[in-house]
HTML snippet that shows the backbone in 3Dmol.js (N, CA, C, O; Angstrom):
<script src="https://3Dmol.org/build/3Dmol-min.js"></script>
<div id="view" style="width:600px;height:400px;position:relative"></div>
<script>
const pdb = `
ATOM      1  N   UNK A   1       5.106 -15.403  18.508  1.00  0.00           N
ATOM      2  CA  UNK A   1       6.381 -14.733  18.625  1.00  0.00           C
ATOM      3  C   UNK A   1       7.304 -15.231  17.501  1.00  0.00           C
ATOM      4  O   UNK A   1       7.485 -16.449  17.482  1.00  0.00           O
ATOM      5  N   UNK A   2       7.931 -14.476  16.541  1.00  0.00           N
ATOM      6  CA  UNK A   2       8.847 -14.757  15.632  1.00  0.00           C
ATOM      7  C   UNK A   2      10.068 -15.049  16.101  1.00  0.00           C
ATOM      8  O   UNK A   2      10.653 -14.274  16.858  1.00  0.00           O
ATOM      9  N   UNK A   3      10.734 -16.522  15.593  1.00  0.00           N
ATOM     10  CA  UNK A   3      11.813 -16.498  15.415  1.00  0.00           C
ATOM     11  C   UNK A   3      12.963 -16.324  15.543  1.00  0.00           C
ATOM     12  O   UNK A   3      13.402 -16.927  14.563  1.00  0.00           O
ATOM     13  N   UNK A   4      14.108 -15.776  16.247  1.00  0.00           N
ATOM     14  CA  UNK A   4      14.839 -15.232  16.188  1.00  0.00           C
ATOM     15  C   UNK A   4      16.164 -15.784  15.247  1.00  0.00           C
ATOM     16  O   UNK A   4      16.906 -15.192  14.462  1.00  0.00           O
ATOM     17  N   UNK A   5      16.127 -16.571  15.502  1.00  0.00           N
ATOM     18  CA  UNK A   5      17.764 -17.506  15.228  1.00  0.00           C
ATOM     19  C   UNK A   5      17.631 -18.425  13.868  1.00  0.00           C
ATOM     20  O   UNK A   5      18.132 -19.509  13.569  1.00  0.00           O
ATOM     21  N   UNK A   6      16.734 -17.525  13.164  1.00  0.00           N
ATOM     22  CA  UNK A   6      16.758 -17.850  11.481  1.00  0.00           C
ATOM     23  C   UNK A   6      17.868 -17.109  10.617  1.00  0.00           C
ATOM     24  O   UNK A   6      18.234 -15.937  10.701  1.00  0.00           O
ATOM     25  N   UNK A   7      18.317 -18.145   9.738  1.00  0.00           N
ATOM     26  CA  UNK A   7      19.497 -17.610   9.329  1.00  0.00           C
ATOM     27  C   UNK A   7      18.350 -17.027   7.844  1.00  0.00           C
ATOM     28  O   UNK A   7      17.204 -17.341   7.524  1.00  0.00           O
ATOM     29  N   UNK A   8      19.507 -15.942   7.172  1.00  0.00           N
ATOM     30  CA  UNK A   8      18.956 -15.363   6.174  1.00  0.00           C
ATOM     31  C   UNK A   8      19.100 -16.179   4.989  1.00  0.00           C
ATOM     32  O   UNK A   8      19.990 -17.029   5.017  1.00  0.00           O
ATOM     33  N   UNK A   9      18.265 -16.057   3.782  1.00  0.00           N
ATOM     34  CA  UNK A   9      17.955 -17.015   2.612  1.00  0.00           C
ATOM     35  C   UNK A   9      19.566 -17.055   1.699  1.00  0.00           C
ATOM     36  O   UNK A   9      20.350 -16.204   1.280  1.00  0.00           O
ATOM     37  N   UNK A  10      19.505 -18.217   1.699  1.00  0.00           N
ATOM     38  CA  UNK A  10      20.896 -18.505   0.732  1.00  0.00           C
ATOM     39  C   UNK A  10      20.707 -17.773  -0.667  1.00  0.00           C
ATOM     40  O   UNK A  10      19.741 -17.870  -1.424  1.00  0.00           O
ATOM     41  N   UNK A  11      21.674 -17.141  -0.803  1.00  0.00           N
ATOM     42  CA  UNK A  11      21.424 -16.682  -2.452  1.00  0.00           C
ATOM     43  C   UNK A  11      21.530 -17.607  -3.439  1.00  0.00           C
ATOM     44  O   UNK A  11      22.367 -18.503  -3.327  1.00  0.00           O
ATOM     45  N   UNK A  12      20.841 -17.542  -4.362  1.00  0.00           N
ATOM     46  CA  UNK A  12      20.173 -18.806  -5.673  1.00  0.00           C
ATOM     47  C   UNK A  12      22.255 -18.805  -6.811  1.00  0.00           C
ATOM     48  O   UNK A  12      22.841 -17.773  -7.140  1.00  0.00           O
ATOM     49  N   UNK A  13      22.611 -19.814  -6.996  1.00  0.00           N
ATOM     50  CA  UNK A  13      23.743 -20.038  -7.994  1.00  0.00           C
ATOM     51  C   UNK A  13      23.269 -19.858  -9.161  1.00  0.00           C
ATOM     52  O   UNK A  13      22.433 -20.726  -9.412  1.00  0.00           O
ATOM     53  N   UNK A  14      23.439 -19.019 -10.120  1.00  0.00           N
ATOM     54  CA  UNK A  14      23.513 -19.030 -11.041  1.00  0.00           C
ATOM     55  C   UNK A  14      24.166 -19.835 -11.928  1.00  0.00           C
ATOM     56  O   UNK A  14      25.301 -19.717 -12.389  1.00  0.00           O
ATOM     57  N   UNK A  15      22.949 -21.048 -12.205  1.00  0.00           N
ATOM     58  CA  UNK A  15      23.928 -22.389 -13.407  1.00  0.00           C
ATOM     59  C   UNK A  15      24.515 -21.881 -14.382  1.00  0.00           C
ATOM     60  O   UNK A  15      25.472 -22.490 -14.860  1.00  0.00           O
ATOM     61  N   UNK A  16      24.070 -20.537 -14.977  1.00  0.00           N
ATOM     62  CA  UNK A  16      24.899 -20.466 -16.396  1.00  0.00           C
ATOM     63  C   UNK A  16      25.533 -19.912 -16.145  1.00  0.00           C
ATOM     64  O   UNK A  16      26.313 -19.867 -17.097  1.00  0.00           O
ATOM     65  N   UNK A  17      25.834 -19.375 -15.479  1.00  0.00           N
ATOM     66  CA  UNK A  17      27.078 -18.328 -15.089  1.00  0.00           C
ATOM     67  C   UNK A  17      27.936 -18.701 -14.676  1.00  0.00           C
ATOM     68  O   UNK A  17      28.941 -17.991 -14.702  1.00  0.00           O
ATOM     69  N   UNK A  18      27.995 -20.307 -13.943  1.00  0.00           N
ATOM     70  CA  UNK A  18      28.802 -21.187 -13.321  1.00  0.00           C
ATOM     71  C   UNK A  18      29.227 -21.879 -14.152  1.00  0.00           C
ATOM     72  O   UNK A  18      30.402 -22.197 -13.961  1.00  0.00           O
ATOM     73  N   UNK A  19      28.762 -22.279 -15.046  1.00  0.00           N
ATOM     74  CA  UNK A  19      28.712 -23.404 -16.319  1.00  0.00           C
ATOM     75  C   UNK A  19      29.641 -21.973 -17.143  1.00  0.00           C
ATOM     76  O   UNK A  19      30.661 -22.628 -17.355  1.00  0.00           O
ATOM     77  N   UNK A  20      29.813 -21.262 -17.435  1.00  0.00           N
ATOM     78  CA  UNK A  20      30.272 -20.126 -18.240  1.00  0.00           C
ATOM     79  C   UNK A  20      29.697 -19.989 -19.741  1.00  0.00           C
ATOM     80  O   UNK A  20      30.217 -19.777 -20.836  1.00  0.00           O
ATOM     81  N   UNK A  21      28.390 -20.207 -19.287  1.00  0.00           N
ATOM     82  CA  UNK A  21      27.386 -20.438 -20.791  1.00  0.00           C
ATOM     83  C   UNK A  21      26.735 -18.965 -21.134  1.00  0.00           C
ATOM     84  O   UNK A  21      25.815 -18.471 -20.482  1.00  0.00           O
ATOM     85  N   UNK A  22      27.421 -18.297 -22.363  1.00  0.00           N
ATOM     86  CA  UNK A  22      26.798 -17.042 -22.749  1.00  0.00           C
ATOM     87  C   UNK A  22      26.059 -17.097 -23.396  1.00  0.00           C
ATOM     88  O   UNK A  22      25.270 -16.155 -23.462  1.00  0.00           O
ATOM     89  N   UNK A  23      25.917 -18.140 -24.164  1.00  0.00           N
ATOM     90  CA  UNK A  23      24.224 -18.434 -25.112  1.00  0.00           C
ATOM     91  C   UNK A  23      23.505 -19.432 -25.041  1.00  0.00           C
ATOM     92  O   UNK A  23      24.067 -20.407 -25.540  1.00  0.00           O
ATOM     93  N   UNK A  24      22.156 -19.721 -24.508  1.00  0.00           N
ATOM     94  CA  UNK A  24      21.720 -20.930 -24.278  1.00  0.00           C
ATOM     95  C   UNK A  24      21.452 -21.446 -25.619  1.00  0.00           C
ATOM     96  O   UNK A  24      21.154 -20.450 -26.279  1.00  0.00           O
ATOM     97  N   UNK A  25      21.412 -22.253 -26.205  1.00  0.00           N
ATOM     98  CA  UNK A  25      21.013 -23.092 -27.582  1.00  0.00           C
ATOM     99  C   UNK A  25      20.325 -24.140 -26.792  1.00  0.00           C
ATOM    100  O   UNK A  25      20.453 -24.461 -25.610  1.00  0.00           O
ATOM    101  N   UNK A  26      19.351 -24.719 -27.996  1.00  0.00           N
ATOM    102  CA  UNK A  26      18.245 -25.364 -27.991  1.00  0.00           C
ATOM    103  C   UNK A  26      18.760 -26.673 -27.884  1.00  0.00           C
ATOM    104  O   UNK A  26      18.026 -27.487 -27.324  1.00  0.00           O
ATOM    105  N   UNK A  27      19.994 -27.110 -28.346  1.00  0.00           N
ATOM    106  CA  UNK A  27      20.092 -28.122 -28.814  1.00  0.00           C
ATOM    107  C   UNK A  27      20.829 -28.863 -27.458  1.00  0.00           C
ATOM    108  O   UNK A  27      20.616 -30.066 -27.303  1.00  0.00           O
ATOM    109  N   UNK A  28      21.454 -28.344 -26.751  1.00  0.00           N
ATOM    110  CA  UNK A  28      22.117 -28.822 -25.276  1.00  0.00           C
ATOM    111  C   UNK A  28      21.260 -28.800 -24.907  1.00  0.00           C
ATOM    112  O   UNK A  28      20.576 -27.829 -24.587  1.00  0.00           O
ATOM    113  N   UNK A  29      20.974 -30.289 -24.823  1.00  0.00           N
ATOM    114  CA  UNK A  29      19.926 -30.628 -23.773  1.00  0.00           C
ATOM    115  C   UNK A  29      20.368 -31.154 -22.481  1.00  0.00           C
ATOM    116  O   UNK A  29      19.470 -31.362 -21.665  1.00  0.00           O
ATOM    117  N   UNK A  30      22.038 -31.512 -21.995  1.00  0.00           N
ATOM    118  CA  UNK A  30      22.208 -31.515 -21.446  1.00  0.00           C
ATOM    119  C   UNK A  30      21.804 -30.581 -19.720  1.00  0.00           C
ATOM    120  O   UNK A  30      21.340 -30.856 -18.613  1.00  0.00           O
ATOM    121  N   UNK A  31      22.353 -29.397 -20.473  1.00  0.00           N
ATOM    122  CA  UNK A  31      21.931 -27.889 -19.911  1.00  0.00           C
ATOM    123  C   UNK A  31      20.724 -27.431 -19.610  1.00  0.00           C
ATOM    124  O   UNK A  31      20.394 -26.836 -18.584  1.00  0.00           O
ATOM    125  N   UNK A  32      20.199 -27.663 -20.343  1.00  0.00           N
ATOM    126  CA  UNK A  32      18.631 -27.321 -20.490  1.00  0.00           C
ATOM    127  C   UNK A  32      17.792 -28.670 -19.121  1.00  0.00           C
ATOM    128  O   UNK A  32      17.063 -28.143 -18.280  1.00  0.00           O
ATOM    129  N   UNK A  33      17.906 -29.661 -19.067  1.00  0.00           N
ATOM    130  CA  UNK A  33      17.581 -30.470 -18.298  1.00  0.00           C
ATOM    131  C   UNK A  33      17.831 -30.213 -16.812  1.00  0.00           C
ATOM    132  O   UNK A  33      17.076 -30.593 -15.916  1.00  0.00           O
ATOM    133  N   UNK A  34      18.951 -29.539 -16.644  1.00  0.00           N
ATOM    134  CA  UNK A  34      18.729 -29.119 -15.112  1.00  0.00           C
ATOM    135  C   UNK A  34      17.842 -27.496 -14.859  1.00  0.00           C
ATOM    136  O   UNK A  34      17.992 -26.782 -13.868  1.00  0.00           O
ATOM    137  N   UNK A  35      17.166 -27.278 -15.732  1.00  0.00           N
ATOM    138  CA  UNK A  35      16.092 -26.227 -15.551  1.00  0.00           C
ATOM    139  C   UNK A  35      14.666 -26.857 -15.815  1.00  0.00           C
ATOM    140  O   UNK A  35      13.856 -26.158 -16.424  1.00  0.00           O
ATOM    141  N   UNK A  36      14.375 -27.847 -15.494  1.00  0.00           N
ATOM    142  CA  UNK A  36      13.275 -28.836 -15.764  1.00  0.00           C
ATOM    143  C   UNK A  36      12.981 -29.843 -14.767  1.00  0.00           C
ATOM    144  O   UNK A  36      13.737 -30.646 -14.220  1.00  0.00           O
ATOM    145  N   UNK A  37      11.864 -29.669 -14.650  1.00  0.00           N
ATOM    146  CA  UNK A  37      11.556 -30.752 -13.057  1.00  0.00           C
ATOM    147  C   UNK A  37      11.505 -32.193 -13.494  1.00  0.00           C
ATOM    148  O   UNK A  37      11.804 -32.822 -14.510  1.00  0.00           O
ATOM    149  N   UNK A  38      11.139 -32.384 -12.630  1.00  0.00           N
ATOM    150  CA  UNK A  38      11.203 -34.214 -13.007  1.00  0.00           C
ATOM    151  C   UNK A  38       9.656 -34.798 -13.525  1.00  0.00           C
ATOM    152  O   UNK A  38       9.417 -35.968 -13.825  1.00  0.00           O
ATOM    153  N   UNK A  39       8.664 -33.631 -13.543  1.00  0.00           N
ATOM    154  CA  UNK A  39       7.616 -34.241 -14.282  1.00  0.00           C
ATOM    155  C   UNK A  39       7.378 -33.047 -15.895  1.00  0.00           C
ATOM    156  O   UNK A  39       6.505 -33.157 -16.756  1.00  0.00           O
ATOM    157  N   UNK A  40       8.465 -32.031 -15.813  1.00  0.00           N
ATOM    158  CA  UNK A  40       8.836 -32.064 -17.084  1.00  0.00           C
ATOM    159  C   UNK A  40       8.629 -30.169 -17.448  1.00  0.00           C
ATOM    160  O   UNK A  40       8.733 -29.563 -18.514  1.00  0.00           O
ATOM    161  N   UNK A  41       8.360 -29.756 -16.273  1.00  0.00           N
ATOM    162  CA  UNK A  41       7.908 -28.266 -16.261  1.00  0.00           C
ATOM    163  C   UNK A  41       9.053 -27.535 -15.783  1.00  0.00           C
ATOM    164  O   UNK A  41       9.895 -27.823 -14.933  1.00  0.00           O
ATOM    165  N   UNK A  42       8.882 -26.421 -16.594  1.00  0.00           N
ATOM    166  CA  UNK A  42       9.875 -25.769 -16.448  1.00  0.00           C
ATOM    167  C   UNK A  42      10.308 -24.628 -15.087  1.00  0.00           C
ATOM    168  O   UNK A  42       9.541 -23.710 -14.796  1.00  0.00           O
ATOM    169  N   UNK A  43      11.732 -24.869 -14.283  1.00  0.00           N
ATOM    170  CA  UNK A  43      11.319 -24.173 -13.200  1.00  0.00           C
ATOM    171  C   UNK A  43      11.398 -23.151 -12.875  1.00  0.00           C
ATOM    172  O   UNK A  43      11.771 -22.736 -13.973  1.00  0.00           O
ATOM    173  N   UNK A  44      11.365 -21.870 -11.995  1.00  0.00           N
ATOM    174  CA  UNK A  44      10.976 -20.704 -12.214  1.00  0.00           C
ATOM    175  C   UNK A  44      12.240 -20.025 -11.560  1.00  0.00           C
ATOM    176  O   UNK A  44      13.079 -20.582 -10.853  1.00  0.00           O
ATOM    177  N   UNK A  45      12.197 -18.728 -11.942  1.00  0.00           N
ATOM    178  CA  UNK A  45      13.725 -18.141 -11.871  1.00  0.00           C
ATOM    179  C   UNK A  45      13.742 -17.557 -10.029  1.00  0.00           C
ATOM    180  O   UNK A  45      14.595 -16.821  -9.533  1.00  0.00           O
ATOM    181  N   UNK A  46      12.596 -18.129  -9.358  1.00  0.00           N
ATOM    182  CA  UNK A  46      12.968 -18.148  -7.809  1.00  0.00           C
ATOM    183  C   UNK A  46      13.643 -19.201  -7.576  1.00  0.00           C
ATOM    184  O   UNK A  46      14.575 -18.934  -6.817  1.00  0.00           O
ATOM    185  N   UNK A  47      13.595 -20.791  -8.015  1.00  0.00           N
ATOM    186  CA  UNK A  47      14.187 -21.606  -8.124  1.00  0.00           C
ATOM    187  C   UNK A  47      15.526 -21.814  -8.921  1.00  0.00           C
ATOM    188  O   UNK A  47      16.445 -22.425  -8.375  1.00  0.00           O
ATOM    189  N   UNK A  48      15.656 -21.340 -10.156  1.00  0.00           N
ATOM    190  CA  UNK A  48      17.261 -21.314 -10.426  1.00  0.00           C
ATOM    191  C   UNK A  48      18.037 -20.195 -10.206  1.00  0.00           C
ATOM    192  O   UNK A  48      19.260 -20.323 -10.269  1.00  0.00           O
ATOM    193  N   UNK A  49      17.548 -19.124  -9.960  1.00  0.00           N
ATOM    194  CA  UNK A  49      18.414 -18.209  -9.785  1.00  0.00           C
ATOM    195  C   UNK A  49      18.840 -16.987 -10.985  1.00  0.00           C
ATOM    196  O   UNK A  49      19.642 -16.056 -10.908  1.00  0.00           O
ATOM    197  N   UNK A  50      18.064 -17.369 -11.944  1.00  0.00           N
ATOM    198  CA  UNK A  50      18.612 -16.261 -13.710  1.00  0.00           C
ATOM    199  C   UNK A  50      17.846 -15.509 -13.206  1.00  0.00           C
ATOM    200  O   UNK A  50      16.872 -15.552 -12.455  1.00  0.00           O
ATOM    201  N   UNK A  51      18.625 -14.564 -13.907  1.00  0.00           N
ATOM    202  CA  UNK A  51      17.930 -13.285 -13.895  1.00  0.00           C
ATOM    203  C   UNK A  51      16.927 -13.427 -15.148  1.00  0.00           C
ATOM    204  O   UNK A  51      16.851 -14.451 -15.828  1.00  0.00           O
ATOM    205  N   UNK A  52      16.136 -12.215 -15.368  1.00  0.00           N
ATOM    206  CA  UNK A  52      14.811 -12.180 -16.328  1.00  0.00           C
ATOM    207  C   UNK A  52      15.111 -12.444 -17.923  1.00  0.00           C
ATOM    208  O   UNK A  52      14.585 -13.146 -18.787  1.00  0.00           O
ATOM    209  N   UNK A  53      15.765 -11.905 -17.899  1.00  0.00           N
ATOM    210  CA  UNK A  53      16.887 -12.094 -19.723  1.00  0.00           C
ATOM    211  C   UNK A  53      17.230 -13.707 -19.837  1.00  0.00           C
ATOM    212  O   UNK A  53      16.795 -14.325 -20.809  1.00  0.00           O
ATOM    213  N   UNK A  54      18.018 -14.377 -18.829  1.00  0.00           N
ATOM    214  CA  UNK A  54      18.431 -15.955 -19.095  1.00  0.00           C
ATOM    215  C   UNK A  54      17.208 -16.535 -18.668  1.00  0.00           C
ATOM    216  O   UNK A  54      17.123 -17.728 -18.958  1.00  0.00           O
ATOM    217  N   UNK A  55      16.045 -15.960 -17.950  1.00  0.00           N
ATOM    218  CA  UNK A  55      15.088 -17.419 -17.459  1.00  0.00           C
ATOM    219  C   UNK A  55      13.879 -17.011 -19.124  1.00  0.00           C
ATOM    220  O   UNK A  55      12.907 -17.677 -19.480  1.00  0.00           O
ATOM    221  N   UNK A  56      14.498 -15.611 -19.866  1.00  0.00           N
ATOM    222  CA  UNK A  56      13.307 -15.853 -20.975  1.00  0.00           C
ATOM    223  C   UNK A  56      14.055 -16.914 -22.204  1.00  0.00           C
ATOM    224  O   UNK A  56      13.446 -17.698 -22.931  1.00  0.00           O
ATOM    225  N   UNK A  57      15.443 -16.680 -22.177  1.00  0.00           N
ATOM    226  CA  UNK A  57      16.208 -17.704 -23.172  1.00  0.00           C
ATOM    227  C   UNK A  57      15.950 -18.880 -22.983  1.00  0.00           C
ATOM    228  O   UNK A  57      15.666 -19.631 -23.915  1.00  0.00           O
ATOM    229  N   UNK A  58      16.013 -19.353 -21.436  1.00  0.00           N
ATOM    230  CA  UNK A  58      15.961 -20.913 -21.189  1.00  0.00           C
ATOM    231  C   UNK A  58      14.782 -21.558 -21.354  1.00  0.00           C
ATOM    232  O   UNK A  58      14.690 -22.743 -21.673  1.00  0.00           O
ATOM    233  N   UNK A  59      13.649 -20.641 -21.099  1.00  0.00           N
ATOM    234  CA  UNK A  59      12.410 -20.980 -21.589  1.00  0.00           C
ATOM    235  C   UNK A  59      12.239 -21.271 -22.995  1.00  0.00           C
ATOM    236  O   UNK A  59      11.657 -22.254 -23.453  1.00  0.00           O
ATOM    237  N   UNK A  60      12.897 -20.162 -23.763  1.00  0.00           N
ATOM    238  CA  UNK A  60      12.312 -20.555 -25.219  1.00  0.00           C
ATOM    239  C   UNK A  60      13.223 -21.468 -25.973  1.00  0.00           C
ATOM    240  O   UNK A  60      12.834 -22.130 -26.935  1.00  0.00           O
ATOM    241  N   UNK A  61      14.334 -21.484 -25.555  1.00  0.00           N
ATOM    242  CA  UNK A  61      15.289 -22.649 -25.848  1.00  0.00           C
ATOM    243  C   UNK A  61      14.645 -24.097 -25.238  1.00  0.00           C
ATOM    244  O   UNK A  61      14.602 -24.980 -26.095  1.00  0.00           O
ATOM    245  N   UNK A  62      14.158 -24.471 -23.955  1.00  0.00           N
ATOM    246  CA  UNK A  62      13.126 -25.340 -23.591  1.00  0.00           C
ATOM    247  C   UNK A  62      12.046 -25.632 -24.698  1.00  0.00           C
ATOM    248  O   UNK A  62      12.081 -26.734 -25.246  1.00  0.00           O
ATOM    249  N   UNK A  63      11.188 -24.810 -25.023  1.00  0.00           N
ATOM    250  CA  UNK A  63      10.152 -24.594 -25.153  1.00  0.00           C
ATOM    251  C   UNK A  63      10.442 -25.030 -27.008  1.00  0.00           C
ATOM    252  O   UNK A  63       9.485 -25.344 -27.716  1.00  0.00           O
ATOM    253  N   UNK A  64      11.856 -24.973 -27.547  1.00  0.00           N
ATOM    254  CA  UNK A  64      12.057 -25.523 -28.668  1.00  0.00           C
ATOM    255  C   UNK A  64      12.870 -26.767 -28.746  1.00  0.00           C
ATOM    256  O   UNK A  64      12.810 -27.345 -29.831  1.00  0.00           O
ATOM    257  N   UNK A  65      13.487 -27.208 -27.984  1.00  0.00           N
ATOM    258  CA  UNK A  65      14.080 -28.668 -28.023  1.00  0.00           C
ATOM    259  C   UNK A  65      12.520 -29.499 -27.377  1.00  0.00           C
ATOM    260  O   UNK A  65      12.356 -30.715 -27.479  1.00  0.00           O
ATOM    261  N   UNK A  66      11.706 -28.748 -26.862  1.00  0.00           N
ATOM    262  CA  UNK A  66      10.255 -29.940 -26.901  1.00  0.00           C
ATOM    263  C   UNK A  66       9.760 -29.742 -28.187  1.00  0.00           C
ATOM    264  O   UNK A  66       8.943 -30.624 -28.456  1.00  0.00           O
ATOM    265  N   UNK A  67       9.875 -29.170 -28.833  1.00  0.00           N
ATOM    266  CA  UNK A  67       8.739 -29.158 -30.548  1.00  0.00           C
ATOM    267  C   UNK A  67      10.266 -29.880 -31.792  1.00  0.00           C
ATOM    268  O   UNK A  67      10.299 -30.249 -32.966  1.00  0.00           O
ATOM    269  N   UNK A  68      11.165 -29.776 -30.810  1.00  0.00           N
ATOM    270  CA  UNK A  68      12.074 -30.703 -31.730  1.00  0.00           C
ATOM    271  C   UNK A  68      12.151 -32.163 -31.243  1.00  0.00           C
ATOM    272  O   UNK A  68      12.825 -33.069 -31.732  1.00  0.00           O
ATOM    273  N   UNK A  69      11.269 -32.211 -30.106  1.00  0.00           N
ATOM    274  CA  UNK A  69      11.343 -33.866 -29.401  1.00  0.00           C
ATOM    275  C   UNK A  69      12.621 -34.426 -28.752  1.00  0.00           C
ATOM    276  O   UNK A  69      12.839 -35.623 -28.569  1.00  0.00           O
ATOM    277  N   UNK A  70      13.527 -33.297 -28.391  1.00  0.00           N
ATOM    278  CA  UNK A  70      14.424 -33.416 -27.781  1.00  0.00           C
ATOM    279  C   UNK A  70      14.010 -33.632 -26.095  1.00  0.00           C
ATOM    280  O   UNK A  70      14.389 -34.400 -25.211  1.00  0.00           O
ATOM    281  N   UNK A  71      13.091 -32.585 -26.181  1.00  0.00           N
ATOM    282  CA  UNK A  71      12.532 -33.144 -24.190  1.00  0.00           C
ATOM    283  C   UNK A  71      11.286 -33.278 -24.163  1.00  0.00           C
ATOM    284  O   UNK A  71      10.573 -32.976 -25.120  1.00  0.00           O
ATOM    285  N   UNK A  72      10.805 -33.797 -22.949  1.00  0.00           N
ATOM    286  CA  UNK A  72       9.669 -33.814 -22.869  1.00  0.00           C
ATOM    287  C   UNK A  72       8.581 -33.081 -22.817  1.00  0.00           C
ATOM    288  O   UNK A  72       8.993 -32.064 -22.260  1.00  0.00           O
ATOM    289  N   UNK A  73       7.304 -32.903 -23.060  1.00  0.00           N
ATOM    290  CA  UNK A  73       6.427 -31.427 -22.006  1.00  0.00           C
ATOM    291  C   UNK A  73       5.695 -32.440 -21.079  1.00  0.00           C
ATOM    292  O   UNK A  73       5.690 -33.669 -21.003  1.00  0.00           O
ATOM    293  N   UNK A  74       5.060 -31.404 -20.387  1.00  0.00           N
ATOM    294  CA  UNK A  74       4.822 -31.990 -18.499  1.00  0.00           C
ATOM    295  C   UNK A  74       3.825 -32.803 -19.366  1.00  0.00           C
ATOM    296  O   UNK A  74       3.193 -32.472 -20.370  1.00  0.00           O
ATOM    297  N   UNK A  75       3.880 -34.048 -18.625  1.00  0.00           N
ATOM    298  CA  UNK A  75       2.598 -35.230 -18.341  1.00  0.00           C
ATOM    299  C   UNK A  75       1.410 -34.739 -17.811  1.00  0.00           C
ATOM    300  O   UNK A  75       1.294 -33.516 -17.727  1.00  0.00           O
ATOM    301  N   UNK A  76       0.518 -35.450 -17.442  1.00  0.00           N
ATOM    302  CA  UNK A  76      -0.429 -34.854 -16.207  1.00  0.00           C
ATOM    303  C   UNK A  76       0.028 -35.810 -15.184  1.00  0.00           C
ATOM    304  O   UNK A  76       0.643 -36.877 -15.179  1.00  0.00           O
ATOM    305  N   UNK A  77      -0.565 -34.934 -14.223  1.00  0.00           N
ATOM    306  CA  UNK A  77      -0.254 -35.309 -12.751  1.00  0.00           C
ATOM    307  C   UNK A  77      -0.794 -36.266 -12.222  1.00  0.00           C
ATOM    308  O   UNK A  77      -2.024 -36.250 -12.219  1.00  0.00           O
ATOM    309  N   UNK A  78      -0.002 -37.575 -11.512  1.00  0.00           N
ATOM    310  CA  UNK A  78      -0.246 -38.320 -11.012  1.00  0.00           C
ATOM    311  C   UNK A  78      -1.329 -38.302  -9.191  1.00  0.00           C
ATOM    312  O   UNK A  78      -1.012 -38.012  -8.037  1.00  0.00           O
ATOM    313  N   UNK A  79      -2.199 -38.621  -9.633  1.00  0.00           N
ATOM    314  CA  UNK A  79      -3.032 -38.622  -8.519  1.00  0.00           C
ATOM    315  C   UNK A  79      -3.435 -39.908  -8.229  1.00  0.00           C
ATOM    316  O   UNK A  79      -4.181 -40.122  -7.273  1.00  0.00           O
TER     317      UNK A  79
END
`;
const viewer = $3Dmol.createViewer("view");
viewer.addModel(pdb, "pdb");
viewer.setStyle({}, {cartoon: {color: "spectrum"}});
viewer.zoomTo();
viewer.render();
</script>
């Protein structure tokens, strides 16, 4: 028997939109670090909340402060 007295899913905050950030740059890594897990992968736009346009910027803005050695890329996994 399902449930009844489940509340409905919180809607996701949009960090950049909160932050009032209209262009992600590579080089804030500040910014860029709260879209990054703690073993270094990048997280997915069910988890932050961008829409398809900011989760492809934050990726490739990610995806270039690591080839500038500004962040990390994922380790392997601790087992």
């Amino acid at each position: 028997m399902p449930r009844t007295d489940r509340r409905p899913p919180r809607r996701k905050v949009n960090l950049l939109r909160r932050e009032g950030v209209t262009r992600v740059d590579w080089k804030d890594v500040t910014l860029l670090r709260k879209f990054i897990s703690d073993r270094g992968k990048i997280r997915s736009r069910r988890v932050t909340g961008l829409t398809p346009q900011e989760q492809r910027a934050v990726a490739t803005a990610i995806k270039n402060a690591r080839e500038m050695a500004l962040l990390p890329y994922p380790g392997p996994s601790q087992r």
